[in-house]
N, C-alpha and C positions, 0 to 999 in steps of 0.2 A: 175494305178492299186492301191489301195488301199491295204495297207497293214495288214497283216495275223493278229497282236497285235487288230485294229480294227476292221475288221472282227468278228472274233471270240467272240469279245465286245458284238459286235452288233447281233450277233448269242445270245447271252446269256441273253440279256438285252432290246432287242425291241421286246417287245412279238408280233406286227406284223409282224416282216421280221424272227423271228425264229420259223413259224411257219414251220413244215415240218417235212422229215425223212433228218438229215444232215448227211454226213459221210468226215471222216479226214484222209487222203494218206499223209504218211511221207516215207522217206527214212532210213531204215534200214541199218546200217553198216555193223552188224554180216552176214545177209541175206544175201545181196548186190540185196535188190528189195525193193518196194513200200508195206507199210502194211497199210491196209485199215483200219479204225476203226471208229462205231457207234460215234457220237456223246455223248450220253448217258454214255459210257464208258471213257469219260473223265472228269479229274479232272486239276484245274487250283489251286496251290499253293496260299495258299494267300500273297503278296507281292513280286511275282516272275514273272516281263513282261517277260521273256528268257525261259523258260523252261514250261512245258505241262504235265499233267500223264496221261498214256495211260493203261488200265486194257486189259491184252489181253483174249482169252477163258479159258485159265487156272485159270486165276487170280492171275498172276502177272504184277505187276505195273511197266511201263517204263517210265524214264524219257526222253522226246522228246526237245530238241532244237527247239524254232519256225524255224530256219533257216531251218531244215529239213523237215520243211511240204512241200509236192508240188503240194496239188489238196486239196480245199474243195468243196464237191460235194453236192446238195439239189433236193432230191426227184430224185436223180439219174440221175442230171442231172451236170454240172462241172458248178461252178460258180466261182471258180476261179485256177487260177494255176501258179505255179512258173515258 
């Protein structure tokens, strides 16, 4: 399995394989469920491989731990999971 830090590189940076609608399931702690989030609504810290920013509908911004991702999905479809 290649891991999530790659991934998501690669989602970012191969304007072939990032083509799509992607979407990012992490694990929530307050919730104790799975939050889905657009692609699009995230931001990546510059100098930060650990942590992810998630804008939720509201608009505000979470900071997600890779360790808590556990599904990135493309065109709705899972291409990968924890």
């Amino acid at each position: 399995m290649m891991p999530i830090q790659d991934l998501l590189n690669r989602i970012r940076w191969d304007p072939e394989f990032g083509r799509g609608r992607f979407e990012l399931s992490y694990y929530d702690r307050v919730e104790k469920a799975l939050v889905r989030v657009p692609f699009e609504r995230l931001t990546f810290p510059p100098g930060d491989h650990f942590f992810l920013e998630a804008v939720d509908a509201d608009g505000e911004v979470h900071t997600v731990p890779l360790h808590r991702v556990r599904e990135v999905s493309r065109d709705g479809v899972v291409i990968w999971r924890r």
